[in-house]
C-alpha positions in Angstrom: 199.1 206.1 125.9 199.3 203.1 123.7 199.7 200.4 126.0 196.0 199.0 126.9 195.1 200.6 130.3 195.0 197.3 132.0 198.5 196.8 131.3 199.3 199.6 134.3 197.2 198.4 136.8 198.7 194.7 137.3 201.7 194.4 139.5 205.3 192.1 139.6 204.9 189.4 142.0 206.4 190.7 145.4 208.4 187.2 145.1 210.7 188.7 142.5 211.8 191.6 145.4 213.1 189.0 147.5 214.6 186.7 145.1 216.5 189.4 144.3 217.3 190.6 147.3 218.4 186.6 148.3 220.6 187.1 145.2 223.0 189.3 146.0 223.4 187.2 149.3 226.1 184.0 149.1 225.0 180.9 150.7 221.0 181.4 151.3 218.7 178.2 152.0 215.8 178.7 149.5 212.9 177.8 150.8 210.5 180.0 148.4 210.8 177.6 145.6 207.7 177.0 143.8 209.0 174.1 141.6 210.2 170.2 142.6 214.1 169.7 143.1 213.9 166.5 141.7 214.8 166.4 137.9 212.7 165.4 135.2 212.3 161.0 135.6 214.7 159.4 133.3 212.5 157.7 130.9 210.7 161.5 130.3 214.0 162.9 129.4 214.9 159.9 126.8 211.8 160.1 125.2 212.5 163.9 124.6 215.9 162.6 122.8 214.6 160.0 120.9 211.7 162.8 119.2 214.4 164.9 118.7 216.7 162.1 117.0 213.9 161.1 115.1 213.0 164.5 113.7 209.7 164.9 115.9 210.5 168.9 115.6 208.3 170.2 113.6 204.4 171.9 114.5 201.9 169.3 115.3 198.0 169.8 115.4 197.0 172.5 117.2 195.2 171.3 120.1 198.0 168.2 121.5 198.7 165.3 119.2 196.3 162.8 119.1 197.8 160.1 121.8 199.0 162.3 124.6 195.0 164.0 124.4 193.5 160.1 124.7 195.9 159.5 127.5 194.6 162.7 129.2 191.0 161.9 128.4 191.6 158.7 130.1 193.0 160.3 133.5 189.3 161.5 134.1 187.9 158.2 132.8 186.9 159.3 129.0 185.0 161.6 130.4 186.5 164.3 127.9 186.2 163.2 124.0 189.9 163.5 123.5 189.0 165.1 120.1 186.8 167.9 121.0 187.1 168.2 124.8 191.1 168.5 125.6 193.4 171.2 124.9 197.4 170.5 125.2 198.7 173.5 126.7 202.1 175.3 126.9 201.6 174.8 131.1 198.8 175.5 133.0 199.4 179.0 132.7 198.6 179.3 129.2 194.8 177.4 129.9 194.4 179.3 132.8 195.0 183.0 130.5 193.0 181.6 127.3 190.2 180.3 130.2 190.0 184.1 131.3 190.7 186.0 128.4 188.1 183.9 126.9 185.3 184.4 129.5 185.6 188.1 130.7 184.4 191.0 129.3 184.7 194.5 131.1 183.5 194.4 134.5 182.6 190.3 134.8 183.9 189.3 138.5 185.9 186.5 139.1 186.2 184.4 142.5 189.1 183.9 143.9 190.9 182.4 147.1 192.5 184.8 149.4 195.4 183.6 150.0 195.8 182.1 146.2 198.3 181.8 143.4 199.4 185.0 142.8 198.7 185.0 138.9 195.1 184.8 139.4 194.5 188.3 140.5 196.6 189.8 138.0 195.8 187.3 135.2 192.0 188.8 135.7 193.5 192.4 135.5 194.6 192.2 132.5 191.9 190.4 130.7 189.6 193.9 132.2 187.9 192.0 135.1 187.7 192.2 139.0 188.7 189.8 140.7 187.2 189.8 144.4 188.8 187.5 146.9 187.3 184.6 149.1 188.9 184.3 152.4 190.6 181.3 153.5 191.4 180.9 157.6 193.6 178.9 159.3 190.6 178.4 161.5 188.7 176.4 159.0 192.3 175.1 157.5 192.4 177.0 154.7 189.1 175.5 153.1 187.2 177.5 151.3 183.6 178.4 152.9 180.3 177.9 150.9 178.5 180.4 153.0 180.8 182.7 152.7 181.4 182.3 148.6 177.3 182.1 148.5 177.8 186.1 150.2 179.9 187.5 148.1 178.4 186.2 144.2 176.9 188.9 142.4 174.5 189.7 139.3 178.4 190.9 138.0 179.9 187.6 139.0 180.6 185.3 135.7 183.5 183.0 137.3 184.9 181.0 140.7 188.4 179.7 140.5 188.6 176.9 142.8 192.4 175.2 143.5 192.9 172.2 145.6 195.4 171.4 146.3 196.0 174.3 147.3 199.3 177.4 146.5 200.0 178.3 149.0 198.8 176.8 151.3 198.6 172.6 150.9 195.3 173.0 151.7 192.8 170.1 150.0 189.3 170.4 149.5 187.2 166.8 150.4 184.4 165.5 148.3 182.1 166.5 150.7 183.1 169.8 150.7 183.1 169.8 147.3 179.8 168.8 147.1 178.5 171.4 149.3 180.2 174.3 146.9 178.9 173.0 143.6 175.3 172.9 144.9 176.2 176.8 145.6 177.6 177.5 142.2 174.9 175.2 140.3 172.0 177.1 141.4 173.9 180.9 140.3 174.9 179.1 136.8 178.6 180.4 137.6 181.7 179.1 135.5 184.1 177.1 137.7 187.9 176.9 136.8 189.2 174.2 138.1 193.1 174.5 139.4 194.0 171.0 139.5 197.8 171.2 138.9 199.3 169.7 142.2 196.6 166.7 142.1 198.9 163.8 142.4 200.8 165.7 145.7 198.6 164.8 148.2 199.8 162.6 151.0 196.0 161.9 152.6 194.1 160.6 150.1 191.2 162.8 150.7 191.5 164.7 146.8 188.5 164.8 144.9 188.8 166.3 141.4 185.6 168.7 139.9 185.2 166.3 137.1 183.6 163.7 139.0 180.9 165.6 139.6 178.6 165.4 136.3 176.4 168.0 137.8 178.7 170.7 137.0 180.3 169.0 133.5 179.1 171.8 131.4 180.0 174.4 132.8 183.8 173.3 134.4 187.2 173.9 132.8 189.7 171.6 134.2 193.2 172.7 134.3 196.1 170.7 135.3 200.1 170.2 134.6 203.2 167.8 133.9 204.8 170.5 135.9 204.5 169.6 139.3 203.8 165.8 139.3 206.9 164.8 136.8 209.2 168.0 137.7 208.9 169.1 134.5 208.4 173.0 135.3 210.8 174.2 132.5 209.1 171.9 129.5 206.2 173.8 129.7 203.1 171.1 129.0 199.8 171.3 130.8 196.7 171.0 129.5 192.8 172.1 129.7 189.8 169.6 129.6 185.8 170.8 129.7 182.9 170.9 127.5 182.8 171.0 123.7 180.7 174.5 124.1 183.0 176.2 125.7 186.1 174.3 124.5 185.5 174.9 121.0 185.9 178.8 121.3 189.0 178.6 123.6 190.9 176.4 121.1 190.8 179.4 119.3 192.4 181.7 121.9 194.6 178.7 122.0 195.8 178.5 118.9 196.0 182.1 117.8 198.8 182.5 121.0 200.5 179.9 120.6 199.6 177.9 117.6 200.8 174.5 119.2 202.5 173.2 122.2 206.3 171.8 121.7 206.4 169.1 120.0 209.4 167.7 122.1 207.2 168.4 125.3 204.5 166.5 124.1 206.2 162.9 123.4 207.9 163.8 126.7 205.1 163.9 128.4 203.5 160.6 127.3 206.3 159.1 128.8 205.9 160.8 131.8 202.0 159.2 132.0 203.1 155.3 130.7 206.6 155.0 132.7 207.0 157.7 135.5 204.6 156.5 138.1 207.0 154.6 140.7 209.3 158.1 140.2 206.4 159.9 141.2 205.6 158.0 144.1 209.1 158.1 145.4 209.3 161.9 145.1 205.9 162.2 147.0 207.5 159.6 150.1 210.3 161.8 150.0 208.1 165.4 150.4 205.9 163.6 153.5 209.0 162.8 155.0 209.9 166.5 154.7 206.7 167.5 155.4 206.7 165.7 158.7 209.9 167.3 159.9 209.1 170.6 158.8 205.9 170.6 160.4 206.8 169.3 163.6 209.9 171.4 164.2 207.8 174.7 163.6 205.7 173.1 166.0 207.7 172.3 168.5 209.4 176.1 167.7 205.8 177.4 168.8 204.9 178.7 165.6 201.5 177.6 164.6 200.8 175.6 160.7 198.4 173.6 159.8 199.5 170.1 158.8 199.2 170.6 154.2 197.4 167.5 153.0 199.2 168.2 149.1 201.4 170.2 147.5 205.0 171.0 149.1 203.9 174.3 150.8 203.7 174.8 154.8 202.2 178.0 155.4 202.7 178.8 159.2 201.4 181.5 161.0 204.0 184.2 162.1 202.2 187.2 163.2 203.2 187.5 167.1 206.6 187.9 165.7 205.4 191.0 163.3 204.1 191.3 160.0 204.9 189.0 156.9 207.2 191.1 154.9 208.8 191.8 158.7 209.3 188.2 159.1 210.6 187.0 155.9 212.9 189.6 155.4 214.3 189.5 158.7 214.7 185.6 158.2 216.9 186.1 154.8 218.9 189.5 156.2 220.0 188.0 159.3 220.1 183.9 158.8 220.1 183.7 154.5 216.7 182.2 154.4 214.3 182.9 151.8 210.9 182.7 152.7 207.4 184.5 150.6 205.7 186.9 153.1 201.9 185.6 152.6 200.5 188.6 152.0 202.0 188.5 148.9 199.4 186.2 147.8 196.2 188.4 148.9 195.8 190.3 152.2 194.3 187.2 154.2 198.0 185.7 153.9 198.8 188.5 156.7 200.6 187.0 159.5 201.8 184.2 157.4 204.9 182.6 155.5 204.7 180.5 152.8 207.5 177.9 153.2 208.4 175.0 150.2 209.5 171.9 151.4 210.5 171.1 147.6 214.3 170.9 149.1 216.9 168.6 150.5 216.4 167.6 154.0 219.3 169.2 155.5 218.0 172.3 154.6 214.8 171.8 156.2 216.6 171.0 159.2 219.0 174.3 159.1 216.4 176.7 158.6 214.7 175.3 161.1 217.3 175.8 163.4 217.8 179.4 161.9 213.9 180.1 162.4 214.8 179.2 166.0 217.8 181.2 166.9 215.5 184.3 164.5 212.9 184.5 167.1 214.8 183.6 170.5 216.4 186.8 169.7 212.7 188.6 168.6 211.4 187.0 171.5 214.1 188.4 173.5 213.8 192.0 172.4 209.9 191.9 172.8 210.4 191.3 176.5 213.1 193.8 176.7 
């Protein structure tokens, strides 16, 4: 066969089945959406004409042009030499794939959470490595567990992939947590990718990013987005930040896949750093608001979900009402609301929904009402 064997083994995400199925369906209320429904601030999008009008089309240096880098360096207080240290992306995806295909050789083991984004596991397929999951409970609210990530590192073991906050979720990891993981990872001289891409959607102020810890400097890749923070999904622009000895040889994997990020992308997202910062905070008022009433209406509906401290994911626990795929399926063929079944991101999401709040109000408030009428009648039947 000519395709490379790992090729086979990696799978579609399950979310595509049920977008498809949603579809075919008029007048569904999304609520699997993995992106903001705000659009891209206003001073982003006429900075993206004005390098168009002005001929800024054309390949620029490799790595990021030279201001957007400093501006990134200067996110994490300089601790990156904008020169040697940051990489300008086409979105977080592409650091996260160069990070991997970078590190991994045949057989390495990666860390992973379980739940997590559902690109991870495959993402390591296909770069010939394992990935081995890291439960995440409700009980301990979805924070990862140093004892339990201590258990389950191996001689094989070359990676962790840490994401906070956390998809799916909203789950954020303290500084004191954080602490209590690196001291972990530091002694077993374990890379640690860094999934920072929902960093400025956290509505408790308890966020601590890995690159304040100078412990762990060498041996962190930092990975964040424009994506999420400026609603800029479809302008593909993140970036990578981490040590000049491992940075070095990933600009290579870098530049040989995609030889540079847009160029239009680029000057739109300086703009997004210098001018979109009262946008931002707006959009964030606007998803604890939703948040709130999302939260408190499964509540008061019986269903079970931790409060998210970030992101705009709720992920509330269904599983007296049957499994995940049960739930969310039964949701969309009998009210028209799309859901994710958790254990579509990694079999500790069993019993679970992921839920995006990344929509208008109203929405929130008919689904809710949907979810309701959904299991009166379950409720109904599992007594009869």
């Amino acid at each position: 066969m000519m395709i490379r064997p790992e090729l086979w083994s990696v799978k579609y995400s399950g979310i595509r089945k049920i977008m498809e199925k949603a579809s075919k369906m008029e007048s569904v209320i999304n609520l699997s959406i993995g992106e903001p429904d705000f659009d891209t601030p206003p001073s982003v999008k006429d900075a993206a004409k004005r390098a168009i009008d002005e001929g800024f089309t054309h390949y620029t240096t490799a790595h990021g042009i030279s201001e957007l880098r400093t501006l990134i360096s200067e996110k994490y207080n300089e601790k990156y030499d904008p020169e040697e240290e940051v990489i300008v992306t086409a979105g977080a995806q592409e650091a996260l794939f160069i990070s991997l295909f970078s590190l991994i050789e045949r057989g390495d083991e990666i860390l992973i959470p379980d739940p997590g984004y559902i690109p991870y596991e495959q993402m390591i397929a296909m770069c010939g490595g394992i990935p081995v999951g890291y439960p995440l409970s409700e009980s301990n609210r979805f924070v990862p567990e140093p004892d339990i990530i201590k258990e389950l590192i191996s001689k094989e073991t070359k990676a962790i992939l840490l994401n906070s906050p956390h998809n799916p979720t909203g789950a954020v990891v303290d500084r004191r947590k954080l602490k209590e993981l690196i001291d972990i990872l530091f002694s077993e001289n374990i890379i640690i990718i860094s999934d920072e891409v929902y960093d400025s959607i956290v509505f408790d102020n308890n966020f601590a990013s890995l690159s304040e810890f100078d412990d762990v400097r060498d041996r962190l890749l930092l990975i964040s987005s424009f994506s999420k923070t400026y609603a800029m999904t479809g302008w593909r622009i993140g970036y990578l930040c981490g040590d000049n000895n491992i940075v070095s040889q990933l600009k290579k994997a870098h530049l040989y896949t995609v030889s540079n990020p847009a160029s239009i992308s680029q000057k739109a997202a300086i703009a997004a750093i210098l001018e979109a910062e009262k946008y931002v905070e707006n959009m964030i008022k606007e998803y604890r608001k939703r948040r709130d009433i999302l939260i408190n209406g499964l509540n008061k509906l019986g269903i079970s979900c931790i409060e998210p401290s970030g992101t705009f994911y709720a992920f509330p626990n269904i599983s007296k009402y049957g499994t995940s795929e049960e739930f969310s399926y039964g949701l969309l063929e009998k009210h028209g609301v799309v859901t994710v079944p958790g254990s579509y991101f990694g079999s500790n999401g069993e019993g679970f929904i992921r839920i995006s709040f990344a929509t208008e109000m109203k929405n929130i408030k008919k689904a809710l009402d949907c979810i309701e009428e959904y299991i009166q009648v379950d409720e109904r039947e599992l007594k009869g």
